[in-house]
C-alpha positions as CSV (number, residue, x, y, z in Angstrom):
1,X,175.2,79.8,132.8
2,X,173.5,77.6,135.1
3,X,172.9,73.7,134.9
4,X,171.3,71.5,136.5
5,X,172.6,67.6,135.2
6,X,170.6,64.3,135.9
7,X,171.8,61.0,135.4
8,X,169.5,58.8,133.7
9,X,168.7,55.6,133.1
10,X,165.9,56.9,130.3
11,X,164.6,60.1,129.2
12,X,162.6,61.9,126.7
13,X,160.6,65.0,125.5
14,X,157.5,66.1,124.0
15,X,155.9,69.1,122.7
16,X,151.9,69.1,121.8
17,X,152.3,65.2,122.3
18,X,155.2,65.3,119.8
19,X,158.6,63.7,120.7
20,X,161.1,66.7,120.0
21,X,163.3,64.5,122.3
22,X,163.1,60.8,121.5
23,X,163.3,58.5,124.3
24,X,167.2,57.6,125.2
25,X,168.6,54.9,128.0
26,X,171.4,55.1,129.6
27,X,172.3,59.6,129.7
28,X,172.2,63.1,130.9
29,X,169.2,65.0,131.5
30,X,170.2,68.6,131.0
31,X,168.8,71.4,131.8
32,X,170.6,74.9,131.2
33,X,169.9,78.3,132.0
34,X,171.4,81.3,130.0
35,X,171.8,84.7,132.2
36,X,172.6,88.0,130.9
37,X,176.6,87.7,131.4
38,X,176.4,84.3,130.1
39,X,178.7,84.1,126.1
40,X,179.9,81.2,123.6
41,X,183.4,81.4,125.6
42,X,181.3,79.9,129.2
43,X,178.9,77.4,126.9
44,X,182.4,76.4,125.5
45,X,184.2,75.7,128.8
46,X,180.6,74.3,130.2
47,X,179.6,71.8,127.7
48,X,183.1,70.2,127.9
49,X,183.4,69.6,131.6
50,X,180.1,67.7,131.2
51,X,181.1,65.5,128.6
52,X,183.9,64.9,130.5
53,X,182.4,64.4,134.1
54,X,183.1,61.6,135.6
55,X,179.4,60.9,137.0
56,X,178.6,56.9,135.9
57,X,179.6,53.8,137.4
58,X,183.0,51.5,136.5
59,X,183.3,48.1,137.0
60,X,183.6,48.4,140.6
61,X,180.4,50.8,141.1
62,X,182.4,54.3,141.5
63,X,181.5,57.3,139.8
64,X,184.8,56.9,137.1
65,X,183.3,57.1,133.6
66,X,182.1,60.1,131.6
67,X,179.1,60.0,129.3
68,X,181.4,59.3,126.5
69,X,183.1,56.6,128.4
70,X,179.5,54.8,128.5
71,X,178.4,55.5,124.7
72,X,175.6,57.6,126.6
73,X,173.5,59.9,124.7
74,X,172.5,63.8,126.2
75,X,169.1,65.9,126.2
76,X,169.4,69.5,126.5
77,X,166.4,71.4,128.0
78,X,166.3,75.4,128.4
79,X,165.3,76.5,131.7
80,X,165.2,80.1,132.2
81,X,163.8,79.4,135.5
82,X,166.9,78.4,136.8
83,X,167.5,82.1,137.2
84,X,164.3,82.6,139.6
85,X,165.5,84.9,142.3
86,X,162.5,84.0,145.3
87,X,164.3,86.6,147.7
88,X,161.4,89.0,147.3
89,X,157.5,87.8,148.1
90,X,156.0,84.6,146.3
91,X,156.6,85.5,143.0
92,X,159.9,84.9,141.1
93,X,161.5,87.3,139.2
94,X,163.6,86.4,136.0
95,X,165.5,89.7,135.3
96,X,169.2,88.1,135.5
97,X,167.5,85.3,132.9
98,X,168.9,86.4,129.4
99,X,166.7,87.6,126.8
100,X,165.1,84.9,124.5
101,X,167.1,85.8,121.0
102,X,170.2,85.4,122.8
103,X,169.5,82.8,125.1
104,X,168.1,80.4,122.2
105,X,171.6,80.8,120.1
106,X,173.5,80.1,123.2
107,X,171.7,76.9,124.6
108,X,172.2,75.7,120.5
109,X,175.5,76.4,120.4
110,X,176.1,74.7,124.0
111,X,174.5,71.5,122.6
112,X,176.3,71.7,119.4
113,X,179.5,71.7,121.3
114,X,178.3,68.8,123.3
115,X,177.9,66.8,120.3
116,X,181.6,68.0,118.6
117,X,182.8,66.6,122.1
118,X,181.4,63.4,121.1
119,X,178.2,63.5,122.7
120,X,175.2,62.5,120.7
121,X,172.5,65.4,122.2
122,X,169.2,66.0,121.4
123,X,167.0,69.3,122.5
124,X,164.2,70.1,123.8
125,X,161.9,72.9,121.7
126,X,162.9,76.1,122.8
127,X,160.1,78.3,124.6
128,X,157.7,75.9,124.3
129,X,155.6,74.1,127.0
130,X,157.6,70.7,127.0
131,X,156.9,67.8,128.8
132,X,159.9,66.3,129.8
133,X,160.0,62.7,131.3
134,X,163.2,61.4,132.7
135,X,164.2,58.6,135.5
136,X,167.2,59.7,137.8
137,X,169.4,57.1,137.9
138,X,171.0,56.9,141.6
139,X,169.7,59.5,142.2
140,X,172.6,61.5,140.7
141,X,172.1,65.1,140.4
142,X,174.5,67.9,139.9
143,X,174.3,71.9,139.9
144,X,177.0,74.0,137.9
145,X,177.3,77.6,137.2
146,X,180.2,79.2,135.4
């Protein structure tokens, strides 16, 4: 699994001009990739170190406080494209991204562990064009892989 995390001071989602995401303040924009050796066991161990990363600002301005320390609220976008592989000419190739069926019961049951770990999560529509809006806050962004 791959993830790329933004922290945001507001962020939302839309299909065909639809919010599937409604807008949230104060969060985690994330967006997660599911590759072929990617299982329930790694979206397990992935969604709780984010709702447990220490990313937002105490009292004193340091990055102490998890998303449930601050009440925040999450948004979980599937991006196979996070398993582009550019080595070869211009054109990416997603062959290590896992195969839709699979990939779209694994990025549920990541954000359905985010939420039993306290985290009130939203989703983007999976496989569909979404426009996704979001301002970084810090700008605080964070690659993870398991």
């Amino acid at each position: 699994m791959r993830v790329l995390i933004q922290r945001i001071a507001r962020g939302s989602v839309k299909v065909n001009q639809q919010f599937v995401a409604d807008e949230i303040q104060q969060g985690l924009m994330i967006f997660l990739g599911i590759g072929k050796e990617d299982s329930e066991e790694k979206a397990n161990l992935l969604a709780k170190k984010i709702s447990n990363l220490r990313i937002f600002g105490d009292e004193e301005g340091k990055m102490n406080l998890s998303i449930k320390d601050i009440g925040g609220k999450a948004i979980v976008v599937s991006q196979f494209t996070l398993y582009a592989d550019t080595k070869k000419g211009n054109r990416p190739s997603f062959i290590n991204a896992e195969a839709p069926e699979t990939a779209d019961h694994l990025v549920n049951y990541f954000a359905n562990v985010l939420k039993n770990e306290g985290v009130p999560t939203q989703q983007g529509e999976f496989g569909a064009h979404m426009m996704v809006e979001l301002v970084n806050d810090g700008p605080v962004t964070i690659w993870m892989e398991l």
